[in-house]
C-alpha positions as a Markdown table, in Angstrom:
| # | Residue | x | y | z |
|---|---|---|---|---|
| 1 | Unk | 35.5 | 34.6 | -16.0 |
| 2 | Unk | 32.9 | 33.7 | -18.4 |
| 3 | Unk | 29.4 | 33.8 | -18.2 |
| 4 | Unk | 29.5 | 30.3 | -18.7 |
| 5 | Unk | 31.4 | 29.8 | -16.0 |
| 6 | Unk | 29.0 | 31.9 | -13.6 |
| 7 | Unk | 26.2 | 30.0 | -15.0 |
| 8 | Unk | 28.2 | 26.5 | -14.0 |
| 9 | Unk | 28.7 | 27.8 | -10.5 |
| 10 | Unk | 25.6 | 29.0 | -9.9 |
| 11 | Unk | 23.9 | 25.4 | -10.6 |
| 12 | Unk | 27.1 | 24.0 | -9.0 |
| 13 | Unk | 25.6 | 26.0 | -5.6 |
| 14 | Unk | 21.4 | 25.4 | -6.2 |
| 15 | Unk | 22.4 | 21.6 | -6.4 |
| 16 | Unk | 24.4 | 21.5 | -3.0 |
| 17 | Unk | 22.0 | 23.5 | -1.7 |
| 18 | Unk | 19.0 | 21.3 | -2.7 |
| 19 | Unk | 21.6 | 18.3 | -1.1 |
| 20 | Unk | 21.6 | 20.1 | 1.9 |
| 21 | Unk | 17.9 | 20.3 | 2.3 |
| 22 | Unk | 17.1 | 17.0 | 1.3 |
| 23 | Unk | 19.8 | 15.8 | 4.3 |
| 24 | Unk | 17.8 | 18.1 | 6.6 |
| 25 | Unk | 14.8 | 16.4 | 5.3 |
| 26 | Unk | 15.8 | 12.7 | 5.7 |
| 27 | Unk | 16.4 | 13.2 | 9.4 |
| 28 | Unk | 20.1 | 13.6 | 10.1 |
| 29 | Unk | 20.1 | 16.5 | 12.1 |
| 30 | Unk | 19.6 | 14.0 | 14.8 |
| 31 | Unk | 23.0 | 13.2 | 15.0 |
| 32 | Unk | 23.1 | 16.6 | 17.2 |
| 33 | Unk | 20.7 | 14.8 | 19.6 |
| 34 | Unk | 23.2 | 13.7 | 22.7 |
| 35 | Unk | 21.9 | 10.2 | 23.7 |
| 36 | Unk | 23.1 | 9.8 | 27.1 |
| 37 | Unk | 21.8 | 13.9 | 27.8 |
| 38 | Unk | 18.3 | 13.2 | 28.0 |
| 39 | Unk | 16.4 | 16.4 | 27.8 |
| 40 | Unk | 13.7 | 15.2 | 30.3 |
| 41 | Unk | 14.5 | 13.6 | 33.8 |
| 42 | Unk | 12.4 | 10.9 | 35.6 |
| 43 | Unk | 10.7 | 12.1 | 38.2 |
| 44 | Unk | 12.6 | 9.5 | 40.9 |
| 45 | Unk | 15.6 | 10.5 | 39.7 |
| 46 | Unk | 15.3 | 13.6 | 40.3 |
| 47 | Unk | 14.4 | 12.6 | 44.0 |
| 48 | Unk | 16.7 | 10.5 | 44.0 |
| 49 | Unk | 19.7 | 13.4 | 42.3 |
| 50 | Unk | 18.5 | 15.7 | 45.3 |
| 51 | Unk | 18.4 | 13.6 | 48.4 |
| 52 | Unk | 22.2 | 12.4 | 47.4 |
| 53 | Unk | 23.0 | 15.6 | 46.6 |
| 54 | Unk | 21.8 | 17.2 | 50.2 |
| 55 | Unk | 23.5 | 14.6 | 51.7 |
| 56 | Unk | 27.0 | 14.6 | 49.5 |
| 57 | Unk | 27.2 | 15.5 | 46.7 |
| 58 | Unk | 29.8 | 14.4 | 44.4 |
| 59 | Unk | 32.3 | 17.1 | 45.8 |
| 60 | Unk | 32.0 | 15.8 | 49.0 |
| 61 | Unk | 30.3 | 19.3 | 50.4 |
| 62 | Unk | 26.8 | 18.2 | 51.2 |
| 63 | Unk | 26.0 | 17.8 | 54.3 |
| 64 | Unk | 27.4 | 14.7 | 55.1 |
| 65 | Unk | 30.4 | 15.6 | 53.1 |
| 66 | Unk | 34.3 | 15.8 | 54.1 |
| 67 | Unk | 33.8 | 19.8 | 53.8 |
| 68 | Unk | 30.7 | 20.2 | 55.7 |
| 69 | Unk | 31.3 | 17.1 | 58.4 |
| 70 | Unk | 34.8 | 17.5 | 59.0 |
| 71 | Unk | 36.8 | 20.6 | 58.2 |
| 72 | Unk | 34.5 | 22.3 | 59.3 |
| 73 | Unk | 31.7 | 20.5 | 61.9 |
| 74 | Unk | 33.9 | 18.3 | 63.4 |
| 75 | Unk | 36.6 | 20.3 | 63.5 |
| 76 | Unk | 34.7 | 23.2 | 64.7 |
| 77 | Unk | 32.9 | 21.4 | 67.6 |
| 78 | Unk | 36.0 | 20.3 | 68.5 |
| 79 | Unk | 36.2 | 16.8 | 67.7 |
| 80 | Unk | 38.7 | 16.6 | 65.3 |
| 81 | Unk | 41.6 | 18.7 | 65.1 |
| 82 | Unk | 44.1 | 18.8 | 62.1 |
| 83 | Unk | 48.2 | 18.0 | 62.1 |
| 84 | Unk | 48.3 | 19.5 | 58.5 |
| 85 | Unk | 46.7 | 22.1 | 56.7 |
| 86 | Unk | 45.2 | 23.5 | 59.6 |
| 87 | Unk | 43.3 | 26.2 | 58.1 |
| 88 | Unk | 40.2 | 25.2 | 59.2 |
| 89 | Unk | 41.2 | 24.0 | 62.9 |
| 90 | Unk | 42.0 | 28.1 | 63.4 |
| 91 | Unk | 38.8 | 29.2 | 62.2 |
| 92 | Unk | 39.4 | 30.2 | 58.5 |
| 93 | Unk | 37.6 | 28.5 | 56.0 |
| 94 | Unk | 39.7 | 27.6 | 52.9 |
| 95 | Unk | 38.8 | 30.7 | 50.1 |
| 96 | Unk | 36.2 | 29.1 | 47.8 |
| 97 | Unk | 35.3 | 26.7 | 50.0 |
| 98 | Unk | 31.9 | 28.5 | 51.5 |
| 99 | Unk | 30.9 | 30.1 | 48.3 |
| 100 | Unk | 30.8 | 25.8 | 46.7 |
| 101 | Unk | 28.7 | 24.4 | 49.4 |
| 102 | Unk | 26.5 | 27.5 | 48.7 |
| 103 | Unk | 26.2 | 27.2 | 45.0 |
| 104 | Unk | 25.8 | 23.5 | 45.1 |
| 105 | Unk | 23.6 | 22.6 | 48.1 |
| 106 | Unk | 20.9 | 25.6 | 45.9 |
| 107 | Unk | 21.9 | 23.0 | 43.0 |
| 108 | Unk | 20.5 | 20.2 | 44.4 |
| 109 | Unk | 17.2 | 22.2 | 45.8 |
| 110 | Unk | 16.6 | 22.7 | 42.2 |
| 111 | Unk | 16.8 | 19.2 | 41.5 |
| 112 | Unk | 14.0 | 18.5 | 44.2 |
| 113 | Unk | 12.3 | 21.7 | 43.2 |
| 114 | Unk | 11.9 | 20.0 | 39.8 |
| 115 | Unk | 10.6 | 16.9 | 41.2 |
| 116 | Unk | 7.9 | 18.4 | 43.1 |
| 117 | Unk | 6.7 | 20.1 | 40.1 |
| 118 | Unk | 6.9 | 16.8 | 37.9 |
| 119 | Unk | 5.0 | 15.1 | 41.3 |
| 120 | Unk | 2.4 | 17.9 | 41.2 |
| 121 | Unk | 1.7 | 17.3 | 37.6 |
| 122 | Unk | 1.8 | 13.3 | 38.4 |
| 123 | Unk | -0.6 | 13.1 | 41.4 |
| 124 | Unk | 2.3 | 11.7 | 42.9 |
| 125 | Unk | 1.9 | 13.0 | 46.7 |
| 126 | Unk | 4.4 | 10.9 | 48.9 |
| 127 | Unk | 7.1 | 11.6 | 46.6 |
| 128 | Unk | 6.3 | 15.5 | 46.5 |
| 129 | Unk | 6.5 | 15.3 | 50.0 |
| 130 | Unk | 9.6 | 13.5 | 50.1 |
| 131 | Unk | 10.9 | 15.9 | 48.0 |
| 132 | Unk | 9.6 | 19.0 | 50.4 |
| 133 | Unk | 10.5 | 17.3 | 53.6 |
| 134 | Unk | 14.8 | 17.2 | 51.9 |
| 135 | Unk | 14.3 | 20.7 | 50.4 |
| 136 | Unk | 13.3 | 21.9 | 54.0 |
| 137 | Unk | 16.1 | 20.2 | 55.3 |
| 138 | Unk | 18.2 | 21.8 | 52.9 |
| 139 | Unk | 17.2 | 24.9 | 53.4 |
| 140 | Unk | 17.7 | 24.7 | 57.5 |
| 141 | Unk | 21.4 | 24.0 | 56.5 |
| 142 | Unk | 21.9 | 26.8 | 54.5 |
| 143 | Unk | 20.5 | 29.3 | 56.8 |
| 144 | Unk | 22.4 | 27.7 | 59.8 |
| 145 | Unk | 25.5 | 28.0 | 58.0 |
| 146 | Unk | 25.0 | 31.1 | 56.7 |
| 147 | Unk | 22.2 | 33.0 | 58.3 |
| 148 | Unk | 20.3 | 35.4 | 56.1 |
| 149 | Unk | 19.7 | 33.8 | 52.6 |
| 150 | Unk | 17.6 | 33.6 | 49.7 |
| 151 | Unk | 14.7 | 31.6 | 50.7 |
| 152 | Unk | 11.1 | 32.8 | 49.5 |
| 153 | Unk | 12.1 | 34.0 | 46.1 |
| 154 | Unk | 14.9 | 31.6 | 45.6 |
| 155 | Unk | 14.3 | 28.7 | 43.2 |
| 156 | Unk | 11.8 | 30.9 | 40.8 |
| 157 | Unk | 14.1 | 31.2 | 37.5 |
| 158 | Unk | 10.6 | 30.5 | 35.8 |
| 159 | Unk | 9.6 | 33.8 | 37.6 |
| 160 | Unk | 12.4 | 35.5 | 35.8 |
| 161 | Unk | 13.7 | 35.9 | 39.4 |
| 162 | Unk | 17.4 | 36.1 | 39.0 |
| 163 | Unk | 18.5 | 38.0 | 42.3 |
| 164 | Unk | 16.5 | 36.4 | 45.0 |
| 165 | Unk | 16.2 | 39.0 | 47.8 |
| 166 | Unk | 17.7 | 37.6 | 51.2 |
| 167 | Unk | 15.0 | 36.6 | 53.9 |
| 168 | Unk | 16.2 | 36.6 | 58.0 |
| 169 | Unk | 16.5 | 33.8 | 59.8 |
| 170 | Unk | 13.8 | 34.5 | 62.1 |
| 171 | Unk | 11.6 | 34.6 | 59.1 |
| 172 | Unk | 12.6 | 31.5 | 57.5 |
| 173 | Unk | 12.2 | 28.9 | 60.8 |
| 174 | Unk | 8.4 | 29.4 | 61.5 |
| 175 | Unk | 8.0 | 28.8 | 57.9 |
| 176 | Unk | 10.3 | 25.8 | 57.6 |
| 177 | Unk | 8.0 | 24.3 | 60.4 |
| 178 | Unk | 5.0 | 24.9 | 58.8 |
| 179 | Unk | 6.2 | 23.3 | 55.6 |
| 180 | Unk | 7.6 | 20.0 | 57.5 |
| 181 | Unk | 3.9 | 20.0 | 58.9 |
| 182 | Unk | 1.9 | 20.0 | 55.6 |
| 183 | Unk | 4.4 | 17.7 | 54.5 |
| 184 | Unk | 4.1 | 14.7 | 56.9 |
| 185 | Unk | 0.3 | 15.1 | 56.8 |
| 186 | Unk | 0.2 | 15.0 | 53.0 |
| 187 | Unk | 2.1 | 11.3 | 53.3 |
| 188 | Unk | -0.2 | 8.1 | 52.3 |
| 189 | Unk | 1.1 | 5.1 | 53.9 |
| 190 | Unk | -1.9 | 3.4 | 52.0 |
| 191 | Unk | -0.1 | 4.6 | 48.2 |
| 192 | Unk | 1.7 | 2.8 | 46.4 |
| 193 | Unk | 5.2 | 2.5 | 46.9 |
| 194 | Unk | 6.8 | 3.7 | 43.3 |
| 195 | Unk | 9.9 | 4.8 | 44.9 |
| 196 | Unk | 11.6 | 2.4 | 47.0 |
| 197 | Unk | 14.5 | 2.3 | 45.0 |
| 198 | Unk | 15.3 | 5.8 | 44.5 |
| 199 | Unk | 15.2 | 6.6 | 48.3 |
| 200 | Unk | 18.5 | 6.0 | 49.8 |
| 201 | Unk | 17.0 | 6.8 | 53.5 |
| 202 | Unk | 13.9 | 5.2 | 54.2 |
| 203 | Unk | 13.6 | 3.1 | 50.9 |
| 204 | Unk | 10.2 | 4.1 | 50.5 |
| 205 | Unk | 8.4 | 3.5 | 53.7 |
| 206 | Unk | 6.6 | 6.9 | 54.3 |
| 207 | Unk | 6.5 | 6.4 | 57.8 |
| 208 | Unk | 9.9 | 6.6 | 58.1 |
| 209 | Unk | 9.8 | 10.3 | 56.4 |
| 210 | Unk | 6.9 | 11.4 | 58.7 |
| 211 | Unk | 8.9 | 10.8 | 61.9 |
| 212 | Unk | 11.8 | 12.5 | 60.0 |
| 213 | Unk | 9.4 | 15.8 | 59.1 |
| 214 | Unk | 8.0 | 15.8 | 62.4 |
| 215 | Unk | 11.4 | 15.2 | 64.3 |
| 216 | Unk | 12.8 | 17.8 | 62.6 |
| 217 | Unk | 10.3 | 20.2 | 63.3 |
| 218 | Unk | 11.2 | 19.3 | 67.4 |
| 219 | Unk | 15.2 | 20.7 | 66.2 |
| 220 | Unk | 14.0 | 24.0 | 64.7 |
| 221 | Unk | 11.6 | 24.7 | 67.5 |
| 222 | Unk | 14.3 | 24.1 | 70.4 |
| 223 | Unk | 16.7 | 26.3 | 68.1 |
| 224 | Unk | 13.9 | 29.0 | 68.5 |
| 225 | Unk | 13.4 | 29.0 | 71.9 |
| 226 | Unk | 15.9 | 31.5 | 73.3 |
| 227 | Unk | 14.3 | 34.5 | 70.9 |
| 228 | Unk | 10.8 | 32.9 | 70.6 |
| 229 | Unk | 9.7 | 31.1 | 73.5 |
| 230 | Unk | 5.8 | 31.2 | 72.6 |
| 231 | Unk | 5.9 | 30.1 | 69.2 |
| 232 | Unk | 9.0 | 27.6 | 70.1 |
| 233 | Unk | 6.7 | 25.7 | 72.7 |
| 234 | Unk | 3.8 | 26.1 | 70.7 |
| 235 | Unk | 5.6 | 24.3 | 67.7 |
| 236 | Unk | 7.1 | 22.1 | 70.1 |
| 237 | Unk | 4.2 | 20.3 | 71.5 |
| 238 | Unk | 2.3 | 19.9 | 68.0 |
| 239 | Unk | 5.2 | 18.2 | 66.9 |
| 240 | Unk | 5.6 | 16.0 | 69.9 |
| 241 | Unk | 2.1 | 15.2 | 69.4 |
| 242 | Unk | 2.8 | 13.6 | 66.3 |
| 243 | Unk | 4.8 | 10.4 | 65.3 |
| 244 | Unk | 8.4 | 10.9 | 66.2 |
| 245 | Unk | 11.9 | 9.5 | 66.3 |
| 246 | Unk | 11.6 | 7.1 | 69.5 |
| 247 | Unk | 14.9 | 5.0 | 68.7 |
| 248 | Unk | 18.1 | 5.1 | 66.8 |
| 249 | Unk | 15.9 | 2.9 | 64.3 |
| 250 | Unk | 13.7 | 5.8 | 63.3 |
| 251 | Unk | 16.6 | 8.0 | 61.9 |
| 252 | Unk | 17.0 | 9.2 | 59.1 |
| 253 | Unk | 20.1 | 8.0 | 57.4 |
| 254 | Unk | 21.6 | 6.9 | 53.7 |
| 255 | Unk | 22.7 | 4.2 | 53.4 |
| 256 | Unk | 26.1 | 4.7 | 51.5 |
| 257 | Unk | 27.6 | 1.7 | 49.0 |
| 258 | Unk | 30.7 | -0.8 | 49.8 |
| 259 | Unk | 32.8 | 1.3 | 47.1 |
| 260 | Unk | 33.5 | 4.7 | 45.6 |
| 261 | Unk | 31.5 | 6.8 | 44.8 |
| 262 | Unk | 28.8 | 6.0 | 46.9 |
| 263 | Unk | 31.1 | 5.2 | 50.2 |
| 264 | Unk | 30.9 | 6.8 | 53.5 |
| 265 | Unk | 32.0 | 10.3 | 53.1 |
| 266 | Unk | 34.8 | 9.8 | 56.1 |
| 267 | Unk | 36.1 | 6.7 | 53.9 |
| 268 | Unk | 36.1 | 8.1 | 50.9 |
| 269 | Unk | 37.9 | 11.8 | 52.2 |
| 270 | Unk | 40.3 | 9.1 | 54.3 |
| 271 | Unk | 40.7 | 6.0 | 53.3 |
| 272 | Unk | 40.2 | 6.0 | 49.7 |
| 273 | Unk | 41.6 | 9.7 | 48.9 |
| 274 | Unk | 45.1 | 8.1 | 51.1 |
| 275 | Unk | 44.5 | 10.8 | 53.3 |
| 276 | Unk | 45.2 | 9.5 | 57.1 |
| 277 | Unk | 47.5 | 12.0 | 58.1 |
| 278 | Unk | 44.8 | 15.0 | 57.3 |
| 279 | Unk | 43.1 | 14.4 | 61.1 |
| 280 | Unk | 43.6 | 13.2 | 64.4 |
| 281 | Unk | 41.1 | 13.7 | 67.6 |
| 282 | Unk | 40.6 | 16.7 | 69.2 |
| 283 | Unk | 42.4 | 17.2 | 72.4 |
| 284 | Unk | 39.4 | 18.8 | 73.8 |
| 285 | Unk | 36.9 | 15.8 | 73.0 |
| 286 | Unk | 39.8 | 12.9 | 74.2 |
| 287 | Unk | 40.3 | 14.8 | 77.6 |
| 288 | Unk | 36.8 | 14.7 | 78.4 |
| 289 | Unk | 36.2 | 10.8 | 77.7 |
| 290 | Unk | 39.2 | 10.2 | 79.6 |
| 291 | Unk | 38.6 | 12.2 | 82.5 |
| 292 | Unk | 35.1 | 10.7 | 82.7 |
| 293 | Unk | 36.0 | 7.5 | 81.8 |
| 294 | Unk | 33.6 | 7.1 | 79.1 |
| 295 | Unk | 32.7 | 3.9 | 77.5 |
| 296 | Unk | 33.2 | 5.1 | 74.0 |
| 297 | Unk | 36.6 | 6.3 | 73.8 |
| 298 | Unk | 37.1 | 3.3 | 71.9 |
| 299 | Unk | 34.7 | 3.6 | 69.3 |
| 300 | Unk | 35.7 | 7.5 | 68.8 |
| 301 | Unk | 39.3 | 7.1 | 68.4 |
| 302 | Unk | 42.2 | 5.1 | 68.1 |
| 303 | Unk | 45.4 | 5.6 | 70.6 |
| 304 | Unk | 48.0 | 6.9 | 69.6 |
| 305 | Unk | 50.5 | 4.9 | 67.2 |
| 306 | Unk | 53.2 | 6.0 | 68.9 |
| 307 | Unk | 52.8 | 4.6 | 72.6 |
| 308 | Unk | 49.1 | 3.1 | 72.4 |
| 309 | Unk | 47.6 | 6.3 | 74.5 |
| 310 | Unk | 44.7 | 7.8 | 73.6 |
| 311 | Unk | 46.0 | 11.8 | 73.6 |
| 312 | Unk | 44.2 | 14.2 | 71.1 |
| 313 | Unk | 46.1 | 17.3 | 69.4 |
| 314 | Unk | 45.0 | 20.8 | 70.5 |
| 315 | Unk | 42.8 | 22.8 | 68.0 |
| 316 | Unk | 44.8 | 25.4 | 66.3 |
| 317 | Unk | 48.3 | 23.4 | 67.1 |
| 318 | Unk | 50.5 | 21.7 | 64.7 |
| 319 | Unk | 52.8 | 18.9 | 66.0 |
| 320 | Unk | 55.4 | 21.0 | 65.7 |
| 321 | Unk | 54.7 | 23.9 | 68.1 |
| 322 | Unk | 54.8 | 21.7 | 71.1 |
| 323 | Unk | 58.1 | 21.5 | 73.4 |
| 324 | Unk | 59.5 | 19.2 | 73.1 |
| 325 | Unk | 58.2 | 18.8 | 69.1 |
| 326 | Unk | 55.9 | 15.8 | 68.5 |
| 327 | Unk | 54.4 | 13.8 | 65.6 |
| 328 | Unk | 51.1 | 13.0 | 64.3 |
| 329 | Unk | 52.2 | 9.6 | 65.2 |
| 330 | Unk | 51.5 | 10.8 | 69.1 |
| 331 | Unk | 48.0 | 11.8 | 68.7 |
| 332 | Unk | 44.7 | 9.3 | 68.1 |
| 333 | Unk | 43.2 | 9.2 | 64.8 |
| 334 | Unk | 39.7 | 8.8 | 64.1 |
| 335 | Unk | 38.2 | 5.4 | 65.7 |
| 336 | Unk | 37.4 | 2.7 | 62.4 |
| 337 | Unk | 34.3 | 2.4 | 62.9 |
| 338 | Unk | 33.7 | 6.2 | 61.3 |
| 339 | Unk | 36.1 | 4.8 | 58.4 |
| 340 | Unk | 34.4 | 1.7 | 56.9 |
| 341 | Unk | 33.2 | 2.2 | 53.2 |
């Protein structure tokens, strides 16, 4: 090679270099920029992200959720049992299964952690308390499921807190009280509304969310009185005191969409995922509305498709292990009313 030569390739790489600036300099390094991954979230939607995602989630294992609600709540309680898969129905949660609603339920306090940082820095009191009164409730289903968690140091990444130590039970319900208290009373009926349509549960009426704080400082209280009566009563009565659930009105519910994938969890896990064969009613729920003639046996269940009896299948059972064998056919499914989208 020639010094000629060098000398061509060395302009040769100066000029693509200068191209290369003068690119950077004309602005297209914004074709990195992702438009539809904004890098900063409304505040109401990121209320709006962490009451849905308390409630549901788009894995179905919030609260409301098939996971939560019915392999394991209703199935535990003994409302449900299942003819398939019965996993669950014999007390073993499916591998994985605990460890999800874990990560993500702590997902979506983060999403509501932002939002009362956002509504700090807005002025924005009703929906910081919104978002505190959900994160509370959040937090009293984690520890219920799982007893000792990360509570007081959890949600502090900004802290450089990456191992959260684990705080007792015992700790965290006097504290959960006291937060559902400063909540309610930082509520301002007299603000204005800016939220209504990011509030799936009370659409922006904030005294719909003060009965719901102060109602569900009467649960935790009852759930303390066994192993502290004092503090159980006292909490008790100051919550009593204050405005409460009086009527199936008052509660606190979201309202879920005709359709996927905002439908009734129960439709969506049943219906919708062609899954009617996953659950029928618990033999130890349809014996008792039976024996006591109760007047909503027909809302809870549907008889049996086999002979038009209403018969529930025994927790832990399959079809299978009876003498003579049966079918799910022979055992009541879950009454439609839980099943509309």
């Amino acid at each position: 090679m020639n010094t000629r030569t060098l000398r061509l390739g060395t302009l040769i790489a100066l000029a693509l270099g200068l191209l290369l600036v003068g690119a950077c300099d004309q602005g297209l390094t914004g074709i990195n920029e992702n438009p539809n991954a904004p890098e900063e979230v409304p505040l109401t939607n990121l209320l709006l992200g962490g009451i849905w995602d308390v409630a549901n989630n788009g894995a179905q294992r919030g609260v409301f959720g098939q996971w939560t609600m019915l392999y394991h709540g209703e199935n535990w309680a003994q409302h449900v049992a299942q003819p398939v898969y019965n996993d669950e129905d014999k007390y073993t949660p499916r591998a994985g299964i605990p460890g999800l609603i874990w990560d993500e339920m702590y997902f979506a306090l983060t999403d509501l952690a932002e939002a009362k940082a956002l509504a700090e820095e807005e002025g924005n009191d009703n929906v910081w308390a919104v978002a505190e009164i959900m994160t509370v409730y959040g937090f009293m289903v984690l520890t219920d499921y799982y007893d000792a968690i990360p509570y007081s140091e959890a949600l502090r990444l900004d802290e450089e807190i990456s191992y959260p130590a684990y705080d007792a039970q015992s700790d965290i319900y006097p504290d959960l009280i006291a937060r559902l208290a400063a909540a309610a009373a930082r509520l301002d009926p007299n603000a204005l509304s800016d939220f209504a349509d990011f509030d799936p549960v009370y659409h922006g009426d904030v005294g719909g969310w003060e009965m719901f704080a102060n109602s569900l400082r009467l649960r935790l209280a009852m759930r303390m009185a066994d192993v502290a009566p004092s503090a159980a009563q006292t909490a008790f009565e100051a919550a009593w005191a204050s405005p409460i659930f009086t009527g199936v009105a008052d509660q606190a519910d979201v309202d879920w969409e005709a359709a996927y994938p905002a439908a009734n969890p129960c439709y969506e896990a049943i219906v919708y995922g062609g899954r009617p064969g996953d659950f029928r009613m618990s033999e130890s729920l349809i014996d008792r509305l039976v024996a006591f003639d109760d007047p909503r046996l027909p809302i809870y269940a549907e008889p049996a498709a086999s002979d038009g009896e209403y018969r529930g299948l025994r927790n832990g059972l399959l079809p299978g292990d009876y003498t003579p064998a049966t079918t799910s056919n022979d055992y009541s499914q879950i009454g439609s009313y839980f099943l509309g989208a």
